[in-house]
C-alpha positions, -999 to 999 in steps of 0.1 A, spaced: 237 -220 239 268 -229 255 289 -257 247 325 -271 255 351 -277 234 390 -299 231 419 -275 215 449 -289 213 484 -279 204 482 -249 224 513 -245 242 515 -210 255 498 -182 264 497 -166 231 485 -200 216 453 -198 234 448 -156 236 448 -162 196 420 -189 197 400 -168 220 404 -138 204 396 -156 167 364 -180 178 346 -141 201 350 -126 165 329 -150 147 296 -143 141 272 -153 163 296 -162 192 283 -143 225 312 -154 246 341 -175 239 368 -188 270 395 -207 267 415 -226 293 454 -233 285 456 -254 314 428 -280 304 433 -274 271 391 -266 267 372 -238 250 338 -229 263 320 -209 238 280 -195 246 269 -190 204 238 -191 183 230 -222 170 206 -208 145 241 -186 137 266 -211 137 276 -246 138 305 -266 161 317 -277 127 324 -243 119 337 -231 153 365 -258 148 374 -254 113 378 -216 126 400 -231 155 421 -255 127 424 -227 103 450 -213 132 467 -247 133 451 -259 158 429 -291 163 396 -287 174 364 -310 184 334 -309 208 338 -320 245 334 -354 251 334 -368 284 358 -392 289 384 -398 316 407 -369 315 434 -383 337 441 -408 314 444 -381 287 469 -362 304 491 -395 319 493 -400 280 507 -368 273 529 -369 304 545 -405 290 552 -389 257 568 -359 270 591 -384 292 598 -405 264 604 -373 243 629 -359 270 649 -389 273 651 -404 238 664 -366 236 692 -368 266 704 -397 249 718 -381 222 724 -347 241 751 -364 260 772 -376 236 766 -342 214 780 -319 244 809 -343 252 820 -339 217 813 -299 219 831 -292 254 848 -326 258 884 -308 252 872 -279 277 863 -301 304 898 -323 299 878 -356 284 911 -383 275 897 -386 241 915 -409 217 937 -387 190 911 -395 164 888 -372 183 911 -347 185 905 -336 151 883 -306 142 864 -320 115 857 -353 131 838 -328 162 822 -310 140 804 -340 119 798 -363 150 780 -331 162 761 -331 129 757 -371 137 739 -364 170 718 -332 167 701 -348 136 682 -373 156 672 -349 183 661 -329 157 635 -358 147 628 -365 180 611 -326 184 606 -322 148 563 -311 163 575 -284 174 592 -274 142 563 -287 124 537 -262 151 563 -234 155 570 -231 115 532 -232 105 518 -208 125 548 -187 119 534 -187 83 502 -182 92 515 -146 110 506 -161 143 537 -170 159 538 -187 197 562 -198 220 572 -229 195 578 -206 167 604 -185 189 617 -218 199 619 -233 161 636 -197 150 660 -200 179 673 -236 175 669 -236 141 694 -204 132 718 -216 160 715 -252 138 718 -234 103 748 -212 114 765 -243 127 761 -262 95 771 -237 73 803 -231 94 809 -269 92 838 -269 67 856 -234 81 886 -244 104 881 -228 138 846 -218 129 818 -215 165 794 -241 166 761 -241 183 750 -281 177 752 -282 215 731 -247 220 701 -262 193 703 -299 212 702 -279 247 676 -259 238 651 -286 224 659 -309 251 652 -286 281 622 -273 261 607 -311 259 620 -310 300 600 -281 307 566 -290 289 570 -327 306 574 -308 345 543 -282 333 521 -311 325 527 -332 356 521 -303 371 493 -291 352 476 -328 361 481 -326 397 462 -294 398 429 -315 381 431 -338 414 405 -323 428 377 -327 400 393 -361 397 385 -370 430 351 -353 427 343 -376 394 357 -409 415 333 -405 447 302 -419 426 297 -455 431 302 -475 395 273 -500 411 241 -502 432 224 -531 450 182 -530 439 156 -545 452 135 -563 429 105 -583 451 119 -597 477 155 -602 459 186 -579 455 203 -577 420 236 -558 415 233 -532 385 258 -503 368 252 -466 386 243 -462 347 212 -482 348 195 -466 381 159 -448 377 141 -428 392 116 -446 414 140 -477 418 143 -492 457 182 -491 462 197 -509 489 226 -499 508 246 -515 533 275 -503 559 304 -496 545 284 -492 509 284 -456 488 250 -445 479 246 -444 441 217 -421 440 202 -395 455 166 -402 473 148 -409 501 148 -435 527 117 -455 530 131 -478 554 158 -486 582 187 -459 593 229 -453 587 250 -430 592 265 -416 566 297 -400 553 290 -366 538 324 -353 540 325 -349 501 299 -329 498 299 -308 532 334 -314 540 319 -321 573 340 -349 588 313 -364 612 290 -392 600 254 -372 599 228 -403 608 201 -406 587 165 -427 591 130 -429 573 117 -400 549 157 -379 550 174 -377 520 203 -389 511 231 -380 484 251 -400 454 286 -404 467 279 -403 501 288 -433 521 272 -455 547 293 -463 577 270 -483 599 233 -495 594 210 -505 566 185 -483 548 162 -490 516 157 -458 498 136 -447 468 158 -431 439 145 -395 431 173 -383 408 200 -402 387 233 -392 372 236 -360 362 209 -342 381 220 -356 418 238 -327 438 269 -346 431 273 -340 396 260 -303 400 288 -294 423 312 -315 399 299 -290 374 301 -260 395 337 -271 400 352 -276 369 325 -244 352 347 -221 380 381 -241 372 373 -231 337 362 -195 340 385 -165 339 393 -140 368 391 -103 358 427 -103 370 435 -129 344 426 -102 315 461 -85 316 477 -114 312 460 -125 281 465 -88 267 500 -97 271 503 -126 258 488 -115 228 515 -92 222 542 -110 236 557 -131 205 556 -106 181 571 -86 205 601 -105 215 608 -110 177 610 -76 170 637 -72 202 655 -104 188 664 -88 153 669 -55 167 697 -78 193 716 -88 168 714 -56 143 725 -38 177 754 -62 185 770 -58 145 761 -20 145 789 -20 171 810 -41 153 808 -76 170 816 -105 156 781 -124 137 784 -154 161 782 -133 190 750 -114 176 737 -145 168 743 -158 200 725 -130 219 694 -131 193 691 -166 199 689 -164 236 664 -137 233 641 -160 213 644 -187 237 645 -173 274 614 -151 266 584 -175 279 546 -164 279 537 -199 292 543 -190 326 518 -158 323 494 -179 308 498 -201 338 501 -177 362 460 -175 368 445 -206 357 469 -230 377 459 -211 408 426 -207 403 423 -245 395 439 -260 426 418 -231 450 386 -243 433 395 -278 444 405 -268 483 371 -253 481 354 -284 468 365 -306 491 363 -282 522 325 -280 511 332 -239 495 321 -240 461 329 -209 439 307 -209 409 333 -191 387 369 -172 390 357 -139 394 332 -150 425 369 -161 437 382 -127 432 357 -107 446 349 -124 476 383 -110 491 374 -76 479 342 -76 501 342 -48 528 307 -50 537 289 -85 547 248 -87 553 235 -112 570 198 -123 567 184 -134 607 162 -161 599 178 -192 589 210 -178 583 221 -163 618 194 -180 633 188 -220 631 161 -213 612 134 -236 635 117 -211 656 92 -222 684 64 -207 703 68 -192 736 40 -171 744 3 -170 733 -18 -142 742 -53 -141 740 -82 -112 738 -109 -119 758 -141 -140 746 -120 -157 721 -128 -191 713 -88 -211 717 -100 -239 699 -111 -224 670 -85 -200 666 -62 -224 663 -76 -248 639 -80 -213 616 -49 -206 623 -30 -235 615 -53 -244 590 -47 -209 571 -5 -212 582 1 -249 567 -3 -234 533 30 -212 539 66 -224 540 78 -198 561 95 -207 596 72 -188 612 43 -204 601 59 -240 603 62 -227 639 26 -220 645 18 -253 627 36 -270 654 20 -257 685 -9 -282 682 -22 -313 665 -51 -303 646 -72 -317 617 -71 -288 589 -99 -270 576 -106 -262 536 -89 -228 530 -106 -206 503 -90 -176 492 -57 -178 504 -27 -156 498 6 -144 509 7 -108 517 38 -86 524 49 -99 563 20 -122 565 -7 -146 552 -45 -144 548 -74 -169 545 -108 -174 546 -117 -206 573 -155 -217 576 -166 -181 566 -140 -166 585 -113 -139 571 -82 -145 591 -52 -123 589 -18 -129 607 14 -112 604 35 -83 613 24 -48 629 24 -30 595 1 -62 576 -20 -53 608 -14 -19 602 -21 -19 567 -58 -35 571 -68 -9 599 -65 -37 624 -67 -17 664 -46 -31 690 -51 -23 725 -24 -3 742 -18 -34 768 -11 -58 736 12 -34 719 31 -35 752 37 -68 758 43 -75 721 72 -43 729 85 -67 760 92 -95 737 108 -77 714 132 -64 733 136 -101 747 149 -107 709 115 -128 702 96 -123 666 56 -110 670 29 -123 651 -3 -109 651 -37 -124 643 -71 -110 635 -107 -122 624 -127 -107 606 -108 -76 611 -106 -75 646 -76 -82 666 -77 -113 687 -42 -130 696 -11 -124 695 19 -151 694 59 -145 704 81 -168 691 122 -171 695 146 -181 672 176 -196 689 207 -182 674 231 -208 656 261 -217 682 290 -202 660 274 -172 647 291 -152 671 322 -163 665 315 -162 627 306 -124 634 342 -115 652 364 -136 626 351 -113 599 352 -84 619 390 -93 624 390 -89 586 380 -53 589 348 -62 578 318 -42 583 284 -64 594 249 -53 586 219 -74 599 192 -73 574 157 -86 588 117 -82 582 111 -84 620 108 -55 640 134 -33 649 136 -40 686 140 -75 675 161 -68 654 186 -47 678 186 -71 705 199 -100 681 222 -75 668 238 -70 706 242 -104 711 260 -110 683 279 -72 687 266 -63 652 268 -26 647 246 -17 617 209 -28 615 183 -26 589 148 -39 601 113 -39 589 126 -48 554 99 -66 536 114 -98 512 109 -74 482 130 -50 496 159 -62 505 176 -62 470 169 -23 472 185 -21 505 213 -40 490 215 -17 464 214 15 484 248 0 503 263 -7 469 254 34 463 273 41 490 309 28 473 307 -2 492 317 -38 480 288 -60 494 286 -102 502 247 -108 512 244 -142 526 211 -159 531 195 -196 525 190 -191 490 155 -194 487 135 -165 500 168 -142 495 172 -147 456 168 -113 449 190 -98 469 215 -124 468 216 -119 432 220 -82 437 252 -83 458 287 -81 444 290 -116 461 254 -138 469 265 -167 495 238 -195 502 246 -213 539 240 -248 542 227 -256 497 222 -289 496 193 -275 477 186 -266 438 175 -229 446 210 -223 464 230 -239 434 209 -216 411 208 -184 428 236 -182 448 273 -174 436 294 -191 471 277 -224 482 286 -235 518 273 -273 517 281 -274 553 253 -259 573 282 -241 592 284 -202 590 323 -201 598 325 -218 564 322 -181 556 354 -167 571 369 -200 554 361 -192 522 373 -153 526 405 -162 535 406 -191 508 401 -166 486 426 -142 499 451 -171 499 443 -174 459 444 -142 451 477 -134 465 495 -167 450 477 -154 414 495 -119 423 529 -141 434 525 -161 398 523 -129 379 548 -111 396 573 -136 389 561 -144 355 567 -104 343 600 -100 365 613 -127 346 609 -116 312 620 -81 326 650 -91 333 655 -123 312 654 -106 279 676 -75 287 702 -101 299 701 -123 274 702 -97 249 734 -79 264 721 -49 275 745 -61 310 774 -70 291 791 -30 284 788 -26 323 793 -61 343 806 -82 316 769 -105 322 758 -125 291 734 -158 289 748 -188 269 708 -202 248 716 -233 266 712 -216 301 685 -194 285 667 -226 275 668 -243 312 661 -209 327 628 -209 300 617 -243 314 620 -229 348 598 -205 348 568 -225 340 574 -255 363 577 -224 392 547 -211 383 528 -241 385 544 -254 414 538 -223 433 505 -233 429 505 -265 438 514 -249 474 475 -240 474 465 -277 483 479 -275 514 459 -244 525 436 -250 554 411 -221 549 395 -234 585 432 -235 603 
């Protein structure tokens, strides 16, 4: 099963590659993800294996704290992390000021009394002031120190070494007359630290907006109807089969159906269509959806955390939570990264004295190696981004089920469209009848729609339309491959395609067979019928095409993307839909079964495939496609099957997400980029390796700001995302 879990006092990259790595080797654990950013672990284990209490004594044995997920307002969580920070930082600057005025005070010309003047008197007032900021940051002493006993170091353990040797030399140089000290490096260094942690979590919570918003759009009350009197109750006390009222301006608590009066409602949170859709008896409406004019009475059919509300808040925050292939080198970095840079820190300063520098000097540049060298912002680098395009998605009415749908929808070359429903609106209508001669018109239909209202398909919903008739008892009914087949009143009736015809030796005349030819090439869909095994009608029907499919079609050929039109109706059909729409590459006659083998084959061929369909007769092959997209799932099956869920029933939603996910992709590549050039050429300045040649060396205390940098650009870089318009 899988379950979430809270780690905290993971501060770094490293921190949370270590618990990931540690919690996948446990026994029992299939799968184990953990997301810095949220501070969460996800872990899919065997109960019958393992226990949460042992999980997160695994996760506290690394100095960690661990416990299961427990929903609970996560804002205020991270507002309360962001106020300590703050108070942290400043309680911090309080004392830094007064340490670096007595540290560079005679540098800068202060008009210090003569008292000050005195070397011994700077050097214990120093003492006096980095002793309380010290205490201040004494967690991450207390987190760097124990995990570096533990042989797991992280970032506060390089930050602990780094402060703390700069501190040590200092005090031990306290009584030496013209001795270095580095009070003012340890204070910098601590203070810009807290400064940088304080900017990555304000940042880190703007990124959750999103979700937050998501959480906020269901009403914390409902208006029931009990009698003929309306009582006000908590969302949390709604069931199913209560009679909610709701009035304009009102949010609908629940989803259901309305059994009486009309609105028009608000479904911009779930569609991120901004037009209100208007809504009357027997539609359904949505939790969190609101009602801007009219009244309606409607009968609750699903409460809390099965309305599509909470499944797309789930979808969300599973896909905020989940890792991007892309992410993987990043974590293998991180892994390394610590023990890495303390290795190049000790070989700094054994470097430095093999050439006969002076030990504060070598101490200097070890120092700044230890500090400047930052796998936060690598660990942030994916996550942050991933995050705040999830949300954009969300509330544009895309919805990436998890990070690697998000990459590999912008790796797609090929994209197959299913006609019916997806291209087409999906509500075809009768437009020819034709009839052999001595058939009986009234009984055919009432077999035929008899036999046809026991299918979903449009096409039979289609038939079932052409006439009001009272149906018949159906015995031996069953869906065959392109058609349907009942027996009516002792008759065996049979209607479907040419090959379900075909298939049970069914002879069409010539003239027929003709005519059925003229309608296909007039981009209509055939059905033939027979009784008793003998052909005696035949129906044309047309299925209009949606308005923007055309234009959905030339937006992703822009993208150099190459469009196949995948369809069970005959392949004149088929080509004259594909004209219209300028579609190059058609693959007719496909029965529902094989589709997923004609996805398949395409994938055979090297190519990277999207199949998009309605996600309920397309399963199959939308499961077999690199990327499966459902148009227009407002619907269980599309949630379930599909792994890109346009809410709106708008195919250029398509083209939106692609170039959402193009937009993400590239500011993930921009994070990382930055995140390795930095430490590429942080640590060889800060280590020296400039100094023989340009005379360039980093003080810690610039190292330290530069550190806190890195993050905050990383993050904020980002944050850009939530101003991407993936429809501009």
């Amino acid at each position: 099963m899988k379950k979430k879990f809270i780690v905290s006092g993971m501060h770094c990259a490293a921190c949370s590659a270590r618990v990931e790595r540690t919690v996948s080797g446990l026994r029992g654990v299939n799968r184990a993800e953990v997301n810095l950013l949220k501070n969460t672990m996800t872990v899919d284990f065997e109960e019958s294996v393992l226990t949460e209490e042992q999980i997160c004594a695994a996760v506290k044995k690394l100095g960690f704290n661990a416990s299961p997920f427990i929903e609970k307002p996560k804002a205020d969580a991270a507002e309360n992390e962001e106020k300590r920070l703050w108070r942290r930082f400043c309680l911090s600057l309080l004392f830094l000021i007064p340490l670096i005025c007595l540290s560079m005070g005679s540098m800068l010309g202060f008009p210090f009394p003569d008292v000050f003047h005195s070397s011994h008197f700077l050097a214990w007032g120093q003492l006096f002031f980095i002793l309380p900021i010290l205490w201040i940051n004494r967690a991450t002493y207390q987190s760097g120190i124990k995990n570096l006993c533990a042989l797991s170091p992280d970032m506060s353990s390089l930050i602990s070494i780094g402060s703390g040797a700069a501190v040590i030399y200092s005090m031990w140089g306290l009584g030496h007359i013209d001795f270095h000290l580095y009070f003012e490096a340890a204070g910098m260094i601590l203070t810009f630290m807290t400064l940088g942690r304080y900017l990555e979590t304000r940042a880190k919570r703007k990124t959750s907006n999103a979700i937050g918003l998501l959480l906020n759009l269901a009403p914390k009350r409902a208006l029931k109807l009990v009698g003929e009197q309306e009582q006000e109750i908590l969302a949390e006390e709604i069931k199913v089969g209560d009679r909610l009222i709701v009035k304009a301006g009102m949010a609908v608590a629940a989803d259901g159906i309305i059994e009486e009066g009309q609105g028009s409602l608000d479904e911009s949170m779930l569609t991120g269509e901004s037009m209100p859709v208007d809504k009357t008896v027997q539609d359904v409406v949505h939790a969190g959806t609101i009602n801007t004019a009219g009244y309606f009475e409607f009968t609750v059919t699903k409460t809390g955390q099965n309305t599509l509300l909470s499944q797309m808040i789930r979808l969300v925050e599973d896909a905020a939570s989940s890792k991007a292939p892309i992410g993987r080198l990043a974590d293998k970095v991180s892994g390394l990264f610590v023990p890495v840079v303390l290795t190049l820190s000790a070989c700094t300063m054994t470097a430095w004295l093999l050439c006969g520098q002076p030990f504060d000097l070598a101490l200097r540049a070890a120092v700044a190696v230890l500090v400047i060298s930052c796998p936060c912002a690598l660990g942030l680098a994916t996550p942050t981004a991933i995050m705040v395009g999830v949300g954009v998605g969300a509330r544009k009415g895309i919805l990436f089920k998890s990070a690697a749908v998000l990459e590999n929808a912008q790796k797609a070359d090929t994209v197959v469209f299913d006609k019916t429903g997806t291209l087409t609106q999906g509500k075809p209508e009768v437009t020819d009848v034709l009839l052999e001669n001595n058939v009986n018109e009234t009984d055919l239909w009432r077999h035929i729609i008899s036999v046809e209202m026991l299918s979903s398909h449009p096409l039979s919903q289609a038939l079932v339309q052409v006439r009001q008739v009272t149906p018949l008892a159906v015995e031996n009914f069953k869906i065959e491959a392109g058609g349907v087949q009942g027996t009516v009143e002792g008759v065996v009736l049979l209607a479907g395609n040419l090959k379900l015809m075909e298939k049970n030796h069914i002879s069409i005349s010539e003239e027929f067979l003709q005519k059925a030819s003229l309608f296909s090439q007039q981009g209509k869909t055939v059905l033939y019928v027979a009784q008793n095994g003998r052909f005696c009608a035949l129906a044309a029907m047309a299925d209009a095409l949606r308005p923007e499919a055309l234009q959905t079609v030339q937006e992703l050929q822009k993208m150099n993307k190459k469009i196949v039109l995948l369809t069970g109706d005959n392949q004149k059909t088929a080509q004259s839909i594909a004209e219209k729409l300028s579609i190059q590459e058609v693959l007719a006659e496909v029965l529902p079964q094989e589709k997923q083998q004609q996805i398949q084959a395409l994938q055979k061929q090297g190519r990277n495939v999207i199949m998009v369909g309605d996600g309920i007769n397309d399963a199959p092959a939308l499961a077999a496609a690199h990327v499966g997209v459902a148009v227009g799932g407002g619907t269980d099956v599309a949630l379930e099957t599909a792994d890109l869920v346009l809410m709106k029933n708008d195919l250029l939603a398509l083209p939106a997400a692609l170039r959402l996910s193009a937009a993400v992709m590239k500011n993930i590549k921009q994070n990382l980029f930055w995140a390795f050039f930095y430490n590429a050429l942080g640590i060889p300045l800060a280590a020296g390796v400039f100094y023989p040649l340009f005379g360039w060396s980093l003080n810690p205390m610039f190292a330290a700001l530069a550190m806190s940098v890195s993050s905050s650009f990383v993050v904020g870089n980002a944050l850009r995302l939530r101003k991407f318009d993936p429809f501009a």
